[in-house]
N, C-alpha and C positions, 0 to 999 in steps of 0.2 A: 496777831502778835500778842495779845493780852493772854490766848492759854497758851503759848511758849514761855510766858515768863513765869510758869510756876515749874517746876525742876519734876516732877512725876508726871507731865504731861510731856516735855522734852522726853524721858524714859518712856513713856508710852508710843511715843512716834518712832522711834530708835526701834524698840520693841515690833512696831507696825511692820517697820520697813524688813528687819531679821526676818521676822515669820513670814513676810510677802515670798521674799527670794525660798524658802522652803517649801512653801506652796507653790512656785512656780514649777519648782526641777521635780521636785516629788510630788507633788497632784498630780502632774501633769501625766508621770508616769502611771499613778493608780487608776488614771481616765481611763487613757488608752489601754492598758491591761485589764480593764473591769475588774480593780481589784479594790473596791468603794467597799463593799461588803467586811474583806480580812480588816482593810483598815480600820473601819467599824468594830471589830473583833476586834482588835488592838487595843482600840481609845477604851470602850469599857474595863477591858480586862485590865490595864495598865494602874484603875483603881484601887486591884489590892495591892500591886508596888506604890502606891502609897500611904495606902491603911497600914499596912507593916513600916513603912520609914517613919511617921508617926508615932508608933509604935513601939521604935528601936530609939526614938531620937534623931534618925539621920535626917537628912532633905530630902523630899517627899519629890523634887524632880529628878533623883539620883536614883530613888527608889522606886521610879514611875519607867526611866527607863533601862532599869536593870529588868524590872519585870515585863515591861512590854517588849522588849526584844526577845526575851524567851520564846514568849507569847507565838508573837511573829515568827521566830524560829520553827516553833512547834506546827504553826498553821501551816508552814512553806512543806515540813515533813511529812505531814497528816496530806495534804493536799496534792504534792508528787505522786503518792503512793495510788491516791482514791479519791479523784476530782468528783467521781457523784452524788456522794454523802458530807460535799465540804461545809454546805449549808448548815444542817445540823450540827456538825464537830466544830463547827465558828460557835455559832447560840449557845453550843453547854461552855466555851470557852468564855466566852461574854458574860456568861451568867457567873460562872465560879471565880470569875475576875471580882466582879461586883460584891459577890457575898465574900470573898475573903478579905476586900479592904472593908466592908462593913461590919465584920467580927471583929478584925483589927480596931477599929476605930473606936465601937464598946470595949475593947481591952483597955484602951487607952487611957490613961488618968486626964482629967481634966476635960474642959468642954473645946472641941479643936474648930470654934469657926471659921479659920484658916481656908478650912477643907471644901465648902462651899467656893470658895474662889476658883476650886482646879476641877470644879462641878460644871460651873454657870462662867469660869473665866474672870478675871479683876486685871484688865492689862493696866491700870492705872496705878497697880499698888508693887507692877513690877519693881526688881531691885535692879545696881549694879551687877552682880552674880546671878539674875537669871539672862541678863541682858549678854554675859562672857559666855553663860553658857549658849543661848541662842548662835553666839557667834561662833564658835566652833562648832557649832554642829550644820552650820551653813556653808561652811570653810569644808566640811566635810563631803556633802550634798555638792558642790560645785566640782571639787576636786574628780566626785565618782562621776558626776557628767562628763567631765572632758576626759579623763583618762579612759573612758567605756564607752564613749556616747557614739560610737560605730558599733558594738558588741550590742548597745541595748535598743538602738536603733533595729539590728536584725535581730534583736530577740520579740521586741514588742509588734511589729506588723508581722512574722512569720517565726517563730523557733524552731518549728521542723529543718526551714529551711538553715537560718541559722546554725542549728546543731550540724546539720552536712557541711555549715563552712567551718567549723573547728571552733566555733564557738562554744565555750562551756557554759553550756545553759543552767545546770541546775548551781553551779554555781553563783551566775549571776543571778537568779532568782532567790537563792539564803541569801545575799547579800541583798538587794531590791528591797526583801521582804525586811531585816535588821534594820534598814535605813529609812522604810514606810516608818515602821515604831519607831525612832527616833524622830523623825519629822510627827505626830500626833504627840510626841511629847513635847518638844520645844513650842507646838501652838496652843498647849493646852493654857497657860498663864495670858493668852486671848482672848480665848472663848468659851474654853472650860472643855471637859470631857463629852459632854451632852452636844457641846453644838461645831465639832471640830471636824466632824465630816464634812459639815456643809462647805467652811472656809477651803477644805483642802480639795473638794467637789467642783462646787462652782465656777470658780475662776478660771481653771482649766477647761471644765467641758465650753465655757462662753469663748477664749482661747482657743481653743479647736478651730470653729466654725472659722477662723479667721487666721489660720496659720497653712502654709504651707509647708510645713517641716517642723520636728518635733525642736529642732533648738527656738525656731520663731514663737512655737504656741510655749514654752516655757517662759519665754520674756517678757511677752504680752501677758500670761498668769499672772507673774509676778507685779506689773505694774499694775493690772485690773484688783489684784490681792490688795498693794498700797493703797490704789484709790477709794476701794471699798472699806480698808482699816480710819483712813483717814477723815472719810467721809460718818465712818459709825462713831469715831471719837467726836468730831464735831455735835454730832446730833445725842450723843449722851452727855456732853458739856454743856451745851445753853438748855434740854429738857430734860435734867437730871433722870437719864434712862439707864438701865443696865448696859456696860458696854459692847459686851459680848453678842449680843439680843440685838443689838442697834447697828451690829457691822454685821452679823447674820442678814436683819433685814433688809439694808441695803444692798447685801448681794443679790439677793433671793428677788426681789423688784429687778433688779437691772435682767436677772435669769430670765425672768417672764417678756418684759420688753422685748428682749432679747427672739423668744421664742417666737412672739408673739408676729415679730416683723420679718422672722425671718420663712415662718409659715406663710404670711401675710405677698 
């Protein structure tokens, strides 16, 4: 009760809880489709729509997913076309992400330590307005589950087969792909750019092992997302730790437990 009663820690939990349910419905989908990798390709590249909204002056999460949906557009096109060279066309994508919010950022007058936070994550210093934004874009994620969640159910275990039932697949995949980069933007004020695969990784694949149907392992993500949010704020409260680093770790312990016993 003592760190509820400081109002940026209330904002931090609110904040937990948003980005839980985003890593539920959409990790969940990046597990199953082994699409850990573009997302990866996303979350860096999504750096220089920041380095330019810096830049221009705008907000650097308007400008993070303006650009990372391109991004993700671009990789979902590149990757239709010629799935065996997707590896390298992710890397130069990741890379030239990087180096254009890093020119941007030397363009930039002033010193922006801001930017460090959307690196390494600062969910404690979230606002109101990242907290509306998180909420629409959960609002968004939920809505494309239940309107699709037969469509992406037979897109994700088979799309061949899928496509024979009139399922429009490459559609649902640019969309999938829009909504990955939008979900790695709204976690980014978590855990940062650097550590936002893992949040969007782990909780799902631990989720799996224990779901019989993809609505089950998204709800379980999502509450294993919270407890692992909840759990890293605690443990960066009373050991003044980076928060970001501290709800990483605790995932990443429970992953290994996890594997450990289930090997075991």
């Amino acid at each position: 009760m003592e760190i509820l009663s400081f109002s940026f820690m209330q904002n931090a939990l609110v904040a937990g809880i948003l980005v839980s349910i985003a890593c539920g419905v959409i990790g969940s989908l990046i597990v199953i489709n082994k699409m850990t990798f573009i997302a990866g390709g996303v979350a860096h590249g999504a750096y220089g729509g920041i380095g330019i909204a810096f830049f221009l002056g705008a907000s650097p999460l308007l400008g993070a997913a303006g650009f990372a949906v391109a991004i993700g557009l671009l990789i979902a096109f590149i990757s239709g076309q010629n799935r065996d060279r997707i590896d390298s066309v992710i890397g130069a994508i990741w890379a030239f992400g990087m180096a254009v919010g890093i020119i941007f950022v030397d363009l930039s007058p002033g010193y922006n330590a801001d930017l460090m936070s959307y690196l390494f994550g600062s969910i404690l210093a979230v606002s109101v307005e990242d907290l509306i934004f998180m909420g629409i874009l959960d609002a968004i994620f939920i809505a494309f589950a239940l309107l699709f969640y037969t469509q992406i159910c037979a897109f994700c275990f088979d799309s061949e087969f899928a496509k024979l039932r009139g399922v429009n697949v490459n559609f649902l995949y640019y969309l999938m792909s829009a909504l990955i980069a939008l979900c790695v933007v709204s976690t980014i004020r978590v855990v940062g750019l650097i550590l936002v695969i893992a949040l969007l990784s782990i909780p799902p694949y631990i989720a799996e092992k224990f779901s019989p149907n993809l609505a089950t392992m998204m709800l379980l993500s999502a509450i294993l997302s919270a407890l692992f949010i909840i759990c890293g704020l605690m443990l960066s409260y009373y050991f003044d730790l980076t928060s970001g680093a501290a709800i990483i770790a605790v995932a990443t312990v429970v992953f290994f437990v996890v594997e450990f016993c289930k090997r075991g």
